[in-house]
N, C-alpha and C positions, 0 to 999 in steps of 0.2 A: 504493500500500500504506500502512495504517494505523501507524502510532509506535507500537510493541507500549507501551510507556515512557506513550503517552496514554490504554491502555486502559480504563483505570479510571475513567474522565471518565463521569457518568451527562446520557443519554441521553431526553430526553424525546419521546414521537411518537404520531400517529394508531394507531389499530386499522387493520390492513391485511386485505385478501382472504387466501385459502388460498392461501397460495406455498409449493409443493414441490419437489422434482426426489429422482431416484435415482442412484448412480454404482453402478460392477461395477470399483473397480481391486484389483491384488494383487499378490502375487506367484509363483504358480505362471505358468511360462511360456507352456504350450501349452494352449488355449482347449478343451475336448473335446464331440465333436461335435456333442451335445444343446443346448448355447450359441450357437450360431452363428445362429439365427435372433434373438438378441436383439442381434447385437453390432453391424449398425448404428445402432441403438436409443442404447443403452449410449454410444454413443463421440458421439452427437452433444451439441453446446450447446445444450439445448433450455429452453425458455422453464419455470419453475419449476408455474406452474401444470397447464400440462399432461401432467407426468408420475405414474406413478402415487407412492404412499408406501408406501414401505417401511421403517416404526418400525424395524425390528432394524438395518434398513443407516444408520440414522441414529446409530451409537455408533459408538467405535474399537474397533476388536477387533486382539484379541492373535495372536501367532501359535501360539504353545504353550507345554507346560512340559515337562520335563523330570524326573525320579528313577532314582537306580540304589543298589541296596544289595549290598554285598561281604561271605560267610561265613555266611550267614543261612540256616539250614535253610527256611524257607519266605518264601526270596526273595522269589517273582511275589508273594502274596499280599500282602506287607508292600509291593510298588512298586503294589499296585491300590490300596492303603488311601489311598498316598501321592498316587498320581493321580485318587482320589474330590476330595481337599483341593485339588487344581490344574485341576481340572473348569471352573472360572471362564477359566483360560487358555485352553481351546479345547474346543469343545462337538460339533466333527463326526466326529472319529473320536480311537481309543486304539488303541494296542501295546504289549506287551511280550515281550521277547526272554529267555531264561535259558538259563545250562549248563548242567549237571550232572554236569562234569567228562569225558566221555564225548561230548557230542551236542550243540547247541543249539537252542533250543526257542523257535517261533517265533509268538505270536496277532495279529494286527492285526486289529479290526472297525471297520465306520463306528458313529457315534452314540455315546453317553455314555459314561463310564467303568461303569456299573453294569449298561448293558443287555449286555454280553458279561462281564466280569471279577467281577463279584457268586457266577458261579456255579460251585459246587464241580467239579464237571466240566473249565471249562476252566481252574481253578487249574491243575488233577490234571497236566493237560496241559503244565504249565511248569514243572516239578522242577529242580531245582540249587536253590546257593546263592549263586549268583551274579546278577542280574538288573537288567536298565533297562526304564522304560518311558519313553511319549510320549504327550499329549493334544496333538490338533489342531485350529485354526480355520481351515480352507479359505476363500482370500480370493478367487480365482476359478474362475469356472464350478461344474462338479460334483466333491464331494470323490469320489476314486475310490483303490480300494483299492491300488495302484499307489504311490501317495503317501503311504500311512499309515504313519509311524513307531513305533520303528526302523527305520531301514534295515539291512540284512545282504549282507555281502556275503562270498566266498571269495574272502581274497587268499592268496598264495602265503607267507605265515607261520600261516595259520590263519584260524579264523571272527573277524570284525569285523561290530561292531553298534554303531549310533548313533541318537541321538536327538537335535534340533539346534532350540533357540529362539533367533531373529533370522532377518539376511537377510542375504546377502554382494549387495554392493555392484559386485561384479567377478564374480557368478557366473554370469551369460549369457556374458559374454567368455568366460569360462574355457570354460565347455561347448563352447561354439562353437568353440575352441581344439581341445577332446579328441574333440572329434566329427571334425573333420577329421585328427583323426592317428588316424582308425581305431577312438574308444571308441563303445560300445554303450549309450548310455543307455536305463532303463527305466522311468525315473519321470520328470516333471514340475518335481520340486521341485529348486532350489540346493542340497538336503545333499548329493545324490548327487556331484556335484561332489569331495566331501571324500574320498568311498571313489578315485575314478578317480586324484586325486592320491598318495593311498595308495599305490597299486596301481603305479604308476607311478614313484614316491621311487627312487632309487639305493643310500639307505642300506640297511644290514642289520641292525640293532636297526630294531625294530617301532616303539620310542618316538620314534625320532629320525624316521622314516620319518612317524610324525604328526607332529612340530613342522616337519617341513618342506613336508607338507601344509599346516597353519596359516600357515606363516610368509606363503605366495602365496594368503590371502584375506585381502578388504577387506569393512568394512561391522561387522556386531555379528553375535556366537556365543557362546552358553553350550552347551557338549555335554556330555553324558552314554555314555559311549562303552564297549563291553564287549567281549572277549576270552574267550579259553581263559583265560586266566592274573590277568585286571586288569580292575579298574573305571578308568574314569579319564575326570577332568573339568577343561573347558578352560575358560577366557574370553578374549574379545578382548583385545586391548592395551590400549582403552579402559575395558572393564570397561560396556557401554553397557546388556546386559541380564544379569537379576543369576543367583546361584548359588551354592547353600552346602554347606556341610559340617556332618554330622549325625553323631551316634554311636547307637545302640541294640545294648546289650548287649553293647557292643565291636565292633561290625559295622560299619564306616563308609558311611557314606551322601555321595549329592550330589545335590541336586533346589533347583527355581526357586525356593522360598519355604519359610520359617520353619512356614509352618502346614502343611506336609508334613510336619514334624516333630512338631508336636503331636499329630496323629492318631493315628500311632503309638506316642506318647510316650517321642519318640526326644529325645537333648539336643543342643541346637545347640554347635558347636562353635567355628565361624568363617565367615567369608566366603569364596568363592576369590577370592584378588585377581587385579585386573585385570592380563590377560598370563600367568598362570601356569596352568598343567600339573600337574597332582594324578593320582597314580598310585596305587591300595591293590591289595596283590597280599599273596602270602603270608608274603614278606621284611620288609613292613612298608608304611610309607607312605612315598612320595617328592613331593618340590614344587621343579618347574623351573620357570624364568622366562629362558622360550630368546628376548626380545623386550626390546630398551632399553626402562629404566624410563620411563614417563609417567605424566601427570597422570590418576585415572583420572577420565570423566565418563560416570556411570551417567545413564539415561535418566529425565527428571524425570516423565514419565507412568507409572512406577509408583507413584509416589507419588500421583499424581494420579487413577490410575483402574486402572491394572491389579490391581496388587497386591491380594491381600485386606485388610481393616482391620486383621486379626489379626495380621498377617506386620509380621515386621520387617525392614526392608530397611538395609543398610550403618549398623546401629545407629540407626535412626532406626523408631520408630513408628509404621507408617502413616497408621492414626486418627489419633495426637494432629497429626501434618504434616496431615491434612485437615482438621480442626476448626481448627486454627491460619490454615491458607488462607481458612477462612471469617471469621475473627476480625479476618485483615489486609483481607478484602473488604470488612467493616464496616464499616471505621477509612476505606476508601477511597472507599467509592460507599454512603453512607446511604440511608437510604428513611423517610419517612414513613409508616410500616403499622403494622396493628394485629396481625398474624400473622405468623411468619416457615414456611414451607412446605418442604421438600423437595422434590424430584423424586426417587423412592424409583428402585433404592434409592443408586445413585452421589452423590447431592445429600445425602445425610442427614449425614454427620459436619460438612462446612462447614457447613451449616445448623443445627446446632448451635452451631457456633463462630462463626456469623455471629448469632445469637438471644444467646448468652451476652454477645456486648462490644455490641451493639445494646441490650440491653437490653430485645427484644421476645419478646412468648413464642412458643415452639418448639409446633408442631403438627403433627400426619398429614392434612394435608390432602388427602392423595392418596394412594388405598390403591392396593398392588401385586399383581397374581397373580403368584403364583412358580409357577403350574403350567403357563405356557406357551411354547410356544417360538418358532420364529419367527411372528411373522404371516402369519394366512393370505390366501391370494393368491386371491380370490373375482373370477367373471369380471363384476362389476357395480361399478360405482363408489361405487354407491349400499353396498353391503357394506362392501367396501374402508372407508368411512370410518367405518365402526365398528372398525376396528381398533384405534385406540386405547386400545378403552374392554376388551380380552382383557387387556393386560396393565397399565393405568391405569382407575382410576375416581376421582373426585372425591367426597371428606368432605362432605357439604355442609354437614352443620353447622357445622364450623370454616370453610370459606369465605365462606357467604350473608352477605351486605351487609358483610364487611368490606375493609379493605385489607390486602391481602397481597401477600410476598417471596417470589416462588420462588428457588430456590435450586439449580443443577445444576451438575457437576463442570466442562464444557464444551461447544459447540457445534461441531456440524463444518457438517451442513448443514442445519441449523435446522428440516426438517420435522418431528421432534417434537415440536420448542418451538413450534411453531403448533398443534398440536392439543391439546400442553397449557393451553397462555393460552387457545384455545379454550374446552375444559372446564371453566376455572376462569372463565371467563365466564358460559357457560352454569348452572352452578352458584350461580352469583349476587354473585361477585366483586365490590365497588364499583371497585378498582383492582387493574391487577395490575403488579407489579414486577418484573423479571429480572435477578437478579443471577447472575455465572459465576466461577466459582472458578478460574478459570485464564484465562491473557487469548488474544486471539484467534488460532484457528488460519487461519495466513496459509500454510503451505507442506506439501506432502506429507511423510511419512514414509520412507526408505526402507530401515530399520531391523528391519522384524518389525512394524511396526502398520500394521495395516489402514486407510490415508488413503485419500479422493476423490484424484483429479485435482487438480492447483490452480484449474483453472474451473470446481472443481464444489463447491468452498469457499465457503462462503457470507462470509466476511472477509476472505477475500483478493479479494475478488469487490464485498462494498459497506463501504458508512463504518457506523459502530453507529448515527447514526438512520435509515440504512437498512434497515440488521438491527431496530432496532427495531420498523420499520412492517411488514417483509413477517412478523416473528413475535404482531404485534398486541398487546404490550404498553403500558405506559402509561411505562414509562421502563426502560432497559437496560445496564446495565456490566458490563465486564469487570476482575477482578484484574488489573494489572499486572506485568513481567516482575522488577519490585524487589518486591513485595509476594509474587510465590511464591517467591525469595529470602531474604526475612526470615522468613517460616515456614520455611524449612528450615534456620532457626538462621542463616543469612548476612547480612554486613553489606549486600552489594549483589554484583550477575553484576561477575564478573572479567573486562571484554570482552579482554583478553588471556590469559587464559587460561581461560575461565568454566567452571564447578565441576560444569555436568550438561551434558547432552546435552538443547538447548532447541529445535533448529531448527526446528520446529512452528510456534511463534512469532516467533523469529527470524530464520530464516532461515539459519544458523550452523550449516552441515553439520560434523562433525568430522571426518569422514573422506570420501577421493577417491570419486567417482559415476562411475566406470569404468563402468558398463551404458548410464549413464544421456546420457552426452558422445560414446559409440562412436557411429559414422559410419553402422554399419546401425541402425538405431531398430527394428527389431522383429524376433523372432527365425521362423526358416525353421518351415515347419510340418512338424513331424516326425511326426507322427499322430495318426489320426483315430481311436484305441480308445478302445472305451468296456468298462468291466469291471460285469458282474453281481457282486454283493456280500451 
């Protein structure tokens, strides 16, 4: 494994052939049935060229976001507005749940927030003033409706509704635990987990009965969680993924990001901090913190890619922390070019901030569709490698015969960045440079982000002038684990206590991998449904 601490060292190398491969990891447990003819496929080590490419599975993806708003005569409405601006978190399926003081009102669709939630009809359908939603990114097999949040559930104090971004870290153990003492799971997914612990607490307040749910999970949770009676939002002890507190028109609000808030032109209030319990009911607002204080360490990948530019995370600016990553890139791994480029649209603020202290000028050299979505999956290879060009096309005027920077947030497994250095070759590139705004991912996530395998990491796998020949550029570096430190205002990583949640790159899990250390390695197959939707 590479010295994350060396990343930044640039990399000089040949043009290489087309090196790809695909990975299928995540974290919904049970595989459904229509996946099963890819899953010997999927799990083997297969040689990089002959697998197909699949551009979309070459980013990190999120696992969702989260909104709920307390007192609002048109609740759902104001949680769909909230879940159009968190659309970026998770793009396969949306819910939302409401009361109406009488009944709870229940919509989940697959696909985007707009193609079900846009329309007057099934607002109508979600009356109260109470309400949560959820957007989701399904990281394996097929997302099915089974799985789409909220979840609901009847416990024996009344209706319970959640909605859950991250991943518990002990949530297979757990199931596995509640399965054999007799529970009924219905869904796929780790939130469910949360309800059965519920369900099952000793206490008799409802609130204590969730913090003692919480208290027996590991890993990262932001919830967004609904009652008869209560909004209420949680975070880890770490505080690993984030969550905030909003007001519009005295209504209080909690969803994943700042620019939920703006859409509605609701006002931010505060963060919840990490460990703590946020209650709004009718009595007012309560804040427990049923969990010894710790150091909190949010996850440095929203800064780096999830977050929107707009959104402000733990008082820090997204943009200006991504322009700033690109400014420390500069200062670390120069280029001789005459261009500095983007990879639209994740690359474009560093790239900015890497053209400003460079000193070179900022260009579109590579225009984006924003009309499409995933790649399509054509049965000819010969197709297939036009993929690239549905959601990237090359400027040519701003590339032809000069030297150029690209510039991208990061690398997981580098078959994009071959088709891109492709493109800008074919285009008429004289050189092309690749610089990465964040330095190399050496280890899986098991958090709520959508990583490969670690053998399917292209860094954890070769040295950067290997990365540099199989992505065919002309020289390659990565930001260093102190330089995305000093853009986030720090003097340097605290290796005793360090200030985010880095393990990506370091390897520096914060919390116990209870799933991942149990003795059985893979979970029993509970079934083979598959749901029409």
């Amino acid at each position: 494994m590479m010295d994350p601490e060396r990343a930044g060292s640039v990399t000089d190398c040949d043009r290489a052939g087309d090196h790809r491969h695909r990975d299928g990891s995540g974290h919904d447990w049970i595989i459904e049935h229509q996946d099963f003819e890819h899953q010997d496929f999927e799990h083997q080590n297969l040689d990089l060229q002959n697998l197909d490419l699949d551009l979309n599975g070459d980013r990190l993806r999120e696992e969702c976001g989260v909104f709920g708003i307390y007192g609002h005569p048109d609740a759902a409405a104001i949680t769909a507005l909230g879940l159009h601006a968190l659309q970026h978190r998770g793009q396969e399926a949306a819910g939302i749940v409401s009361y109406d003081g009488r009944r709870f009102h229940s919509e989940r669709r697959l696909g985007l927030v707009g193609d079900t939630f846009s329309r007057r009809e099934i607002i109508d359908r979600l009356p109260g003033s109470i309400a949560i939603g959820h957007v989701r990114y399904s990281t394996t097999g097929g997302t099915v409706l089974r799985n789409v949040q909220p979840l609901f559930s009847e416990l024996n104090a009344g209706g319970f509704a959640v909605g859950h971004n991250g991943n518990l870290t002990n949530g297979l153990t757990l199931r596995r635990q509640l399965v054999r003492d007799g529970a009924i799971m219905q869904s796929t997914t780790d939130t469910e987990v949360i309800l059965h612990l519920l369900a099952r607490s000793g206490h008799r307040r409802f609130i204590d009965r969730f913090i003692d749910a919480l208290r027996q999970l590991e890993g990262s949770y932001s919830l967004a969680a609904l009652t008869n009676k209560k909004l209420i939002g949680a975070r880890d002890p770490l505080g690993i993924r984030p969550l905030v507190i909003g007001e519009l028109g005295g209504c209080p609000i909690v969803t994943s990001e700042t620019c939920a808030l703006d859409i509605i032109g609701a006002r931010y209030v505060r963060d919840v901090e990490n460990g703590e319990v946020v209650v709004f009911c009718e009595e007012g607002t309560q804040s427990l913190r049923p969990f010894p204080p710790m150091r909190a360490r949010p996850c440095i990948f929203e800064y780096i890619y999830f977050a929107r530019p707009d959104s402000v995370v733990a008082g820090r600016s997204v943009y200006q922390i991504r322009r700033r990553l690109g400014m420390e890139l500069a200062g670390e791994a120069p280029a001789t070019a005459e261009v500095v480029v983007p990879v639209p649209d994740s690359g474009v603020p560093a790239a900015i901030g890497y053209a400003q202290a460079a000193g070179i000028p900022y260009e579109m050299g590579i225009i984006r569709n924003h009309y499409v979505g995933r790649t399509f999956i054509e049965p000819t290879q010969s197709i297939r490698e036009l993929g690239v060009r549905l959601k990237h096309n090359a400027n040519r005027s701003v590339v032809a015969g000069k030297r150029i920077v690209l510039i991208d947030d990061s690398l997981v497994r580098g078959t994009t960045s071959v088709k891109i250095v492709r493109m800008m070759r074919e285009a008429g590139a004289a050189e092309v440079h690749f610089r990465i705004a964040s330095p190399p991912i050496t280890h899986p996530d098991f958090y709520g982000i959508d990583t490969p395998e670690r053998d399917k990491l292209l860094a954890a796998n070769h040295t950067v002038p290997e990365m540099c020949e199989i992505i065919g550029a002309d020289s390659l570096a990565f930001l260093s684990v102190s330089g995305i430190y000093r853009a986030m205002g720090e003097k340097g990583r605290d290796p005793v206590r360090p200030q985010f949640t880095d393990h990506c790159f370091t390897g520096d899990y914060p919390t116990g991998l209870t799933d991942q250390t149990a003795h059985e390695t893979s979970p029993r197959q509970l079934s083979l449904l598959a749901e029409a939707s």
